[in-house]
N, C-alpha and C positions, 0 to 999 in steps of 0.2 A: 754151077758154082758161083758162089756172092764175090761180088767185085768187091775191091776195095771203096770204089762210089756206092755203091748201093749201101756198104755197112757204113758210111757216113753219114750216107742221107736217112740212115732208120733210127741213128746216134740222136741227131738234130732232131729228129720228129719226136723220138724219147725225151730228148731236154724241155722239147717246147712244151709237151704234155704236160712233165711235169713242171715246169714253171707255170702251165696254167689251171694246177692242181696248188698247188703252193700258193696260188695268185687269190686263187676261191676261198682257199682256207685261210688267206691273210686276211683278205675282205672279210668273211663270215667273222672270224677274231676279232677283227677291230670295230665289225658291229654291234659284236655285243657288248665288247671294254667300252663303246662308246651308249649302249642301254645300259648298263652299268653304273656310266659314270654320268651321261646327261640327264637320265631318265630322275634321279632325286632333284637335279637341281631345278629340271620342270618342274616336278611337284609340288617342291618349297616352294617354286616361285605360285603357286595356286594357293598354296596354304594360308590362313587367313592370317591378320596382324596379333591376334591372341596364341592362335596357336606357337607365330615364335616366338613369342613373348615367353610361355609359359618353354620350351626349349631351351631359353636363355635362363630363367629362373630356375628351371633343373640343374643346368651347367656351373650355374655359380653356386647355387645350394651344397652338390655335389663336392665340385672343388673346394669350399668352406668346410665341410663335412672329413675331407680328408688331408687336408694338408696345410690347418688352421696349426699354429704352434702350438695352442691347447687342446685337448679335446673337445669336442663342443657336443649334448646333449640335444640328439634331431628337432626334438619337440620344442626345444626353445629356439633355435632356429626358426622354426615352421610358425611361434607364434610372432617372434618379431615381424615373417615376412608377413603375417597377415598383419600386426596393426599399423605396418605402415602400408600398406596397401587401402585400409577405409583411411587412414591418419591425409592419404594425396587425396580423397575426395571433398576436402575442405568442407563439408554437411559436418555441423554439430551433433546432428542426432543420428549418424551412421556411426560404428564404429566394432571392434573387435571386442568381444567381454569374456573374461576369466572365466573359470567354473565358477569363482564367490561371484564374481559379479553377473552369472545369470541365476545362481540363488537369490541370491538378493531384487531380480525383478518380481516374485510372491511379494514382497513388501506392502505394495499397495491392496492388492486384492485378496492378502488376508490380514487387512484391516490394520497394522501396526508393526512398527519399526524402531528402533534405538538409533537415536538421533538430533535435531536441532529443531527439525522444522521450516524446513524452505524447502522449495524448487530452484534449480538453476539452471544456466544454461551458456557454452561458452562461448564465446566472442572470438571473432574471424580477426585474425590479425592484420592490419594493415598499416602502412608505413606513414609516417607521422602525426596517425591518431593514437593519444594518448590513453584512451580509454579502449583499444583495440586488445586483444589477446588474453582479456583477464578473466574471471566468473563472473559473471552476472547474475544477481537475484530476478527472476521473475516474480515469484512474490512467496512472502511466508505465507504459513501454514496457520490460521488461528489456533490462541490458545496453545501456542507452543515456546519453548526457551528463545528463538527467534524470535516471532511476534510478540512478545511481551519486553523482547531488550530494546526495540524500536528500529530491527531491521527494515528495511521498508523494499521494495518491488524497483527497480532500474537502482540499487546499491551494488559496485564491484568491488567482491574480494580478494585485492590484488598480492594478499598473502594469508598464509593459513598458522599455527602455532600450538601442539598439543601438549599435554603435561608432559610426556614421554620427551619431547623434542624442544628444546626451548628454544630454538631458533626460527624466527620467520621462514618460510617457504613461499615465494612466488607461486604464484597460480596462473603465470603465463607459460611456464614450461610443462603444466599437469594437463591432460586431459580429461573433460569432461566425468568420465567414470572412476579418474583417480582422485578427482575434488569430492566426488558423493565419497569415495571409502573413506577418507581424511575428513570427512563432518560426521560420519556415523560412527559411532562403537559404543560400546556398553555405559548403560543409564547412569548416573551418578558420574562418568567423569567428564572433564573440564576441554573445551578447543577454545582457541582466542582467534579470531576474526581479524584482516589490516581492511577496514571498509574505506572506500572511496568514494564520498557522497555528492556530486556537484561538480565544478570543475577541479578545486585542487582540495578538498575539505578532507583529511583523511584520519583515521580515528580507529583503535583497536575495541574491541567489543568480546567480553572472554562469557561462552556461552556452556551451561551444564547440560550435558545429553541426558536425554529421556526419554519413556518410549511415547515414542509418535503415534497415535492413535490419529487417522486419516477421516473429516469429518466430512458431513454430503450437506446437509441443508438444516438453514433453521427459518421461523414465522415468524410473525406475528404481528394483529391488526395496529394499524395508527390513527389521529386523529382523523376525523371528517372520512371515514367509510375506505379507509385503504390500506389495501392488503401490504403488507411487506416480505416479500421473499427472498432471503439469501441463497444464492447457491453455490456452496463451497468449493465441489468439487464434481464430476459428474462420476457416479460410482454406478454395479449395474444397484442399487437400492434408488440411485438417485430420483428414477423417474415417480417411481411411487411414493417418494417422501415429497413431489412435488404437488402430487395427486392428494395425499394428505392435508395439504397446506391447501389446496385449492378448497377442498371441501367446508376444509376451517371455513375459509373468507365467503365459502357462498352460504354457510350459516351464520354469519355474523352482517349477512348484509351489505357485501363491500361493492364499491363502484369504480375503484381503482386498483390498477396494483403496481406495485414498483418491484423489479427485480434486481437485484448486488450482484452483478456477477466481475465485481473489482478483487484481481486477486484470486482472481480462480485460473489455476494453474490446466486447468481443460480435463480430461480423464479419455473414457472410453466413447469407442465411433457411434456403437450401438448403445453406451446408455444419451447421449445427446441427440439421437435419429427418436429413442423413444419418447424423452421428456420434451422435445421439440413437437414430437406429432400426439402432444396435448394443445396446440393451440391449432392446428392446421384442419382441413378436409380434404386430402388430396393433395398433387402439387409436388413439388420438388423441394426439399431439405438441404441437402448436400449432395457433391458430385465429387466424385475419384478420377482423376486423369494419368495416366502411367505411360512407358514406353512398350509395355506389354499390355495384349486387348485387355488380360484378365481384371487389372489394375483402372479397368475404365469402369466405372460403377455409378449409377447414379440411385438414391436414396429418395423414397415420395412418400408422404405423411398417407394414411388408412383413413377411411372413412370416419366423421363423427370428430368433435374438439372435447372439452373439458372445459376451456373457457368459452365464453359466449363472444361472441364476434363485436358486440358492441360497449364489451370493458374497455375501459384505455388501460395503456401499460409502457410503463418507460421501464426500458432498461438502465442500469449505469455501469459503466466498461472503463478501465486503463489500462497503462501501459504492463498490467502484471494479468490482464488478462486474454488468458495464451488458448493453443487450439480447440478442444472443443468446444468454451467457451466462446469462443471467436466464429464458429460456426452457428453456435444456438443464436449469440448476439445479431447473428449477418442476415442468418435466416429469416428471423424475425423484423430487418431492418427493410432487406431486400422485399417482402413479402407484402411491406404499409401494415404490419401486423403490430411494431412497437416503434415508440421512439427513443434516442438512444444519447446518453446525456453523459458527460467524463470527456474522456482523451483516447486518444485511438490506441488499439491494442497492438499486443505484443508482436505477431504477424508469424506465431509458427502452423503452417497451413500446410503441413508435409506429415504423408503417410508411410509410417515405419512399420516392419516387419520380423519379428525375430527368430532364429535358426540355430539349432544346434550343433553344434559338432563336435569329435572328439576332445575330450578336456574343456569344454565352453563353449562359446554359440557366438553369432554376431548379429547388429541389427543394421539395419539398411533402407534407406528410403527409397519406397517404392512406386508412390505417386504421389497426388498436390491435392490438396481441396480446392471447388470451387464453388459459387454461393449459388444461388437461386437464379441471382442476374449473370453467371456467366466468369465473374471476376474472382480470380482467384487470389489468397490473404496470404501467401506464404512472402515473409521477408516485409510487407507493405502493412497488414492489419487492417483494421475493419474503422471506420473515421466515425466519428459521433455526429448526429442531425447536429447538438449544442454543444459545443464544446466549454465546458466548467472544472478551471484545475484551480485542488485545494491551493488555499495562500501557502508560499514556498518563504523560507529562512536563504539568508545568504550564507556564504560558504564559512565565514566567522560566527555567523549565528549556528549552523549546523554544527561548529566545533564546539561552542557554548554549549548547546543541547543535548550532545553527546556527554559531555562532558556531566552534567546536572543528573542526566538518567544513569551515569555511575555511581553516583555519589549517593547518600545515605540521606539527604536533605529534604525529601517530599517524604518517606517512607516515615523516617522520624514527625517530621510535620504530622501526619495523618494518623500516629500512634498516638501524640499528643494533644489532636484536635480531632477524634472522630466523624462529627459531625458540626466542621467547621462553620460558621457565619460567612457572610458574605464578605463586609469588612473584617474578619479577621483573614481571610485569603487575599482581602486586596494589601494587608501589613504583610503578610508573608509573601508575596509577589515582589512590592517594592523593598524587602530586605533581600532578597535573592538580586535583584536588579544592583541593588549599595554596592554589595558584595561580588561583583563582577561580573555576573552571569548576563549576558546582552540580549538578552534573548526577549520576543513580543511580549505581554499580557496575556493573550488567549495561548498561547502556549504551555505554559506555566499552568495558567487554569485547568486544560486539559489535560495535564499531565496531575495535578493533586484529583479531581474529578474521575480518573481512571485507579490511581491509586488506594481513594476511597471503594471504589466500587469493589478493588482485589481485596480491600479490607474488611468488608464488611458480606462477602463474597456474592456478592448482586454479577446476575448476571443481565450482561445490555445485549438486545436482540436489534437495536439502532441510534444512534446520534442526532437526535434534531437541534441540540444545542450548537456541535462544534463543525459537524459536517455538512458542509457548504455546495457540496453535489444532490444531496439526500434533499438539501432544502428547496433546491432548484426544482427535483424533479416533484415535490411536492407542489410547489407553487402552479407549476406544468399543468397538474390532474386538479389543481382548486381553479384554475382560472378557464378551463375548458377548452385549453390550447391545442392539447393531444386529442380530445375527443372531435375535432375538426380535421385531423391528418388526412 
């Protein structure tokens, strides 16, 4: 029979069991509440800087999405967060574009557009540069409502003004892709331009849109056996309208040549690798550097040139002459293959990419140019051997000037005097001068001299009278300078 001790001591052995059944399964419990609850905050803590990044941009998406006091449409959310997301990358040529505005990249490469006529480009804003945040011209378009109003290449559009809108609009609060839709729209109507030329010279300029027809190259021989070649823009035709030209000049006998490429706005990677590997045999063109290998590329001319290695050839370059221009320029600089006369170029040496996506696409720079020698032109540009800048007007003369090219005064002159005298243009010079207009002699001149030619509808494939870079690089190729490089 069980003593009273004995069922005590089986009591205690019972309890202690089960406290150390209870003790197991608290333990086991609190290991997992404790996988449970340690185990994510490990993992976040592994998780990369993007990924909670984009967790946080869910969370506020989300939140905004449900308990904004309006309703708000996902998709405009979703677009705003992407264009401020390229808007912090501070790159001019990245950025987020509409559905219109990746319609509207066909513009160039099917040949024409409704519009003004320029290229632009925005400016980095910075703190108490006055010329910081606005549009920039890189340079008009020949032969278009810009280039013929006397737009010119480093002009800021610090406001915009359509018939629809009569009020100025800043173009420091617009970006880049909203300054092209606010210069384009249908042919026949009217935008007005606030241009900024100089330091404080500022002047409205009201321009008629039209379609833009996008030009590649023009020739033609000049005095004493030299070739002249413009190249407007580099298109994929470009290469073979250069090959054209070449042919011309080696039937006509040429021992020089001069290439324009001032104002040429750049174009395609592969029409500039082509038209470039007409002067080379081999060798290296241009190079792509990126933060991905794919974006490392480098470009080498094919056997066999087009030109013969002992033509001489100056280039002439400015500040409106932008990438692939600035490549063909570099190549040719780098390589002892030309020499190169103007002002240094515009310096965009950045390769862009573009991408679709739902409702629009974006574009994004994806690596840098760099030359022959190694140096890359992005932001710096490409330096001239000679440096030769046209004679400049000061900032009351460029208000003068502006002012004369609106006014009805040369146009009238030239209806009345088709084929003016010499002194009867120098009576009309110094009546214009009486009369207020403060502005040079050879200003004036070139300005009734170009007027004549619209009038009489001549067209000029070069300047040796007013253009003081063109005459340089001609003196260049007559005195045997270049051919000793």
């Amino acid at each position: 029979m069980e003593t009273n001790t004995e069922k005590h001591q089986d009591s205690a052995r019972l309890k202690r069991r089960e406290r150390a059944i209870w003790g197991t399964l608290t333990a086991v419990l609190l290991a997992i509440v404790l996988a449970i609850t340690v185990t994510p905050t490990l993992l976040a803590e592994q998780r990369s800087n993007s990924e909670r990044a984009l967790d946080v941009l869910e969370s506020v998406f989300r939140f905004i999405e449900r308990n904004y006091v309006d309703e708000v449409d996902p998709d405009v959310l979703l677009e705003g967060a992407l264009r401020g997301m390229f808007e912090i990358l501070d790159d001019p040529y990245s950025a987020y574009l509409s559905a219109d505005q990746m319609r509207g990249l066909t513009d160039t490469t099917t040949g024409e557009f409704g519009g003004v006529g320029m290229y632009i480009s925005k400016q980095r804003a910075a703190d108490g540069d006055e010329r910081s945040g606005f549009v920039e011209v890189v340079s008009p378009i020949e032969d278009t409502p810009a280039f013929r109003a006397g737009v010119r290449a480093g002009d800021l559009i610090v406001a915009l003004r359509d018939e629809v809108d009569d009020e100025f609009e800043s173009t420091e609060g617009l970006s880049i892709d909203e300054a092209v839709d606010r210069l384009r729209g249908a042919p026949g109507t009217l935008v007005t331009i606030r241009v900024r030329r100089g330091a404080r010279a500022e002047f409205p300029i009201t321009l008629e849109r039209a379609v833009i027809e996008v030009p590649t190259v023009k020739f033609a021989m000049m005095p004493d056996d030299i070739g002249f070649l413009r190249v407007i823009q580099f298109t994929p035709r470009t290469a073979a309208r250069i090959e054209d030209a070449i042919a011309y000049f080696g039937e006509n006998d040429y021992r020089g040549m001069i290439m324009d490429l001032r104002s040429n706005p750049g174009g395609l990677l592969d029409a500039v690798i082509d038209a470039a590997d007409l002067f080379f045999t081999g060798g290296t063109i241009v190079g792509t550097a990126g933060r991905i290998p794919q974006e490392n590329q480098r470009f080498t001319a094919t056997s066999g040139r087009a030109v013969q290695e002992d033509v001489p050839i100056v280039v002439l370059i400015d500040g409106g002459s932008a990438s692939a221009a600035e490549i063909f320029a570099g190549a040719l600089q780098d390589r002892s293959r030309a020499y190169l006369v103007g002002e240094t170029t515009f310096g965009k040496g950045s390769v862009q990419q573009i991408r679709r996506i739902a409702g629009g696409g974006f574009r994004l720079t994806m690596s840098r140019y760099y030359l022959p020698s190694g140096k890359y032109i992005d932001r710096v540009g490409v330096e001239p051997d000679s440096v030769v800048r046209p004679p400049q007007l000061t900032d009351d003369q460029e208000e003068h000037y502006a002012r004369l090219r609106t006014a009805e005064r040369v146009p009238e002159f030239v209806r009345e005097n088709p084929s003016p005298s010499e002194s009867r243009i120098d009576e009309f010079v110094a009546a214009l001068q009486e009369d207020g207009y403060d502005i040079p002699d050879r200003w004036i001149r070139q300005m009734v001299r170009d007027e004549i030619n619209r009038h009489s509808n001549i067209q000029v494939d070069y300047d040796l009278e007013f253009d003081v870079v063109l005459q340089e690089a001609v003196r260049l190729l007559q005195s045997g300078e270049v051919s000793r490089r």
